[in-house]
C-alpha positions in Angstrom: 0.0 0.0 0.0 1.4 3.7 -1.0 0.1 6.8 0.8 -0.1 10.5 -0.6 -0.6 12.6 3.3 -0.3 16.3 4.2 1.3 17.0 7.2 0.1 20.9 8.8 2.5 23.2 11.5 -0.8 23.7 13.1 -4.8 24.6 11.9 -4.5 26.5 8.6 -0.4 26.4 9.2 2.4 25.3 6.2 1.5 22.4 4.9 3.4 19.4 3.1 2.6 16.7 1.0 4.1 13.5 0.4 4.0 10.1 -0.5 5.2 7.1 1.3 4.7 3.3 1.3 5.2 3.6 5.0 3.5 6.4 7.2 4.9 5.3 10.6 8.2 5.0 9.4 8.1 8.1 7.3 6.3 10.3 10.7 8.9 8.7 12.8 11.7 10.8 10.0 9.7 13.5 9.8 9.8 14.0 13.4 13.7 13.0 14.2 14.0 15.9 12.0 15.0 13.6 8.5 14.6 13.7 5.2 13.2 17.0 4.5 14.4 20.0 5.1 11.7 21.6 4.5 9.7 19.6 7.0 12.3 20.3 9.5 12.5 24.2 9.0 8.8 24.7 9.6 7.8 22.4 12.3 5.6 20.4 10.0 4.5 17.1 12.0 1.1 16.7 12.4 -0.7 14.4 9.9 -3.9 16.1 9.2 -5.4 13.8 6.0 -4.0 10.7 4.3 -5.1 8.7 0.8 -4.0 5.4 -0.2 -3.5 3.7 -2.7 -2.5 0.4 -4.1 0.3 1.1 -6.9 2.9 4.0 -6.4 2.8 5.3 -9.6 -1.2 6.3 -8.8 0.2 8.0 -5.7 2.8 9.7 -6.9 0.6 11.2 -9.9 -1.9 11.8 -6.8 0.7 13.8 -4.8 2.0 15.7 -7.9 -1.5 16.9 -8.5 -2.1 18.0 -5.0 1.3 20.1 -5.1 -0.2 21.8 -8.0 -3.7 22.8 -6.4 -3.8 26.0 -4.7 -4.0 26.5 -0.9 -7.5 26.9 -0.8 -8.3 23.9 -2.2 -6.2 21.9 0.0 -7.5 23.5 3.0 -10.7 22.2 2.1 -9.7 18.8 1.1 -8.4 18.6 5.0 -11.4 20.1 6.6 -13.8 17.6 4.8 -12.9 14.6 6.6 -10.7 16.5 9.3 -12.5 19.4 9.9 -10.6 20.3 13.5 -7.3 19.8 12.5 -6.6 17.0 14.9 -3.0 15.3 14.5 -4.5 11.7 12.6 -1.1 10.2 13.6 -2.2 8.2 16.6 -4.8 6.5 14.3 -2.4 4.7 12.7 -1.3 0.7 14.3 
């Protein structure tokens, strides 16, 4: 399984998107302050929406277009299934 998530600094903060086959593992970089800068310079670690899918090549194309969309529109993509911002990380087994 592949995952496309956006990760928020806090409610309506920076956002990131990536793509992982692993969300755990990739949080758990994220957090030890690995393999983004990005992620690192803005205090980006809560996961705020996740999508997955079954062949990486439809997640990357996923994530690609999300980078694309404007800020508005991911805003709103969030608030429909997370509509208080809550940190989905401790969902995850």
């Amino acid at each position: 399984m592949y995952y496309v998530y956006i990760l928020a600094s806090r409610h309506h903060g920076t956002l990131y998107i990536g793509v992982t086959d692993s969300l755990q593992a990739r949080l758990q970089q994220h957090r030890a302050g690995k393999g983004s800068e990005f992620v690192k310079r803005y205090g980006v670690y809560r996961l705020v929406y996740t999508e997955a899918y079954e062949r990486a090549d439809e997640a990357i194309t996923r994530e690609k277009q999300l980078k694309r969309w404007k800020c508005d529109w991911k805003i709103e993509l969030i608030e429909r299934d997370n509509p208080e911002w809550r940190d989905l990380s401790d969902l995850l087994v």
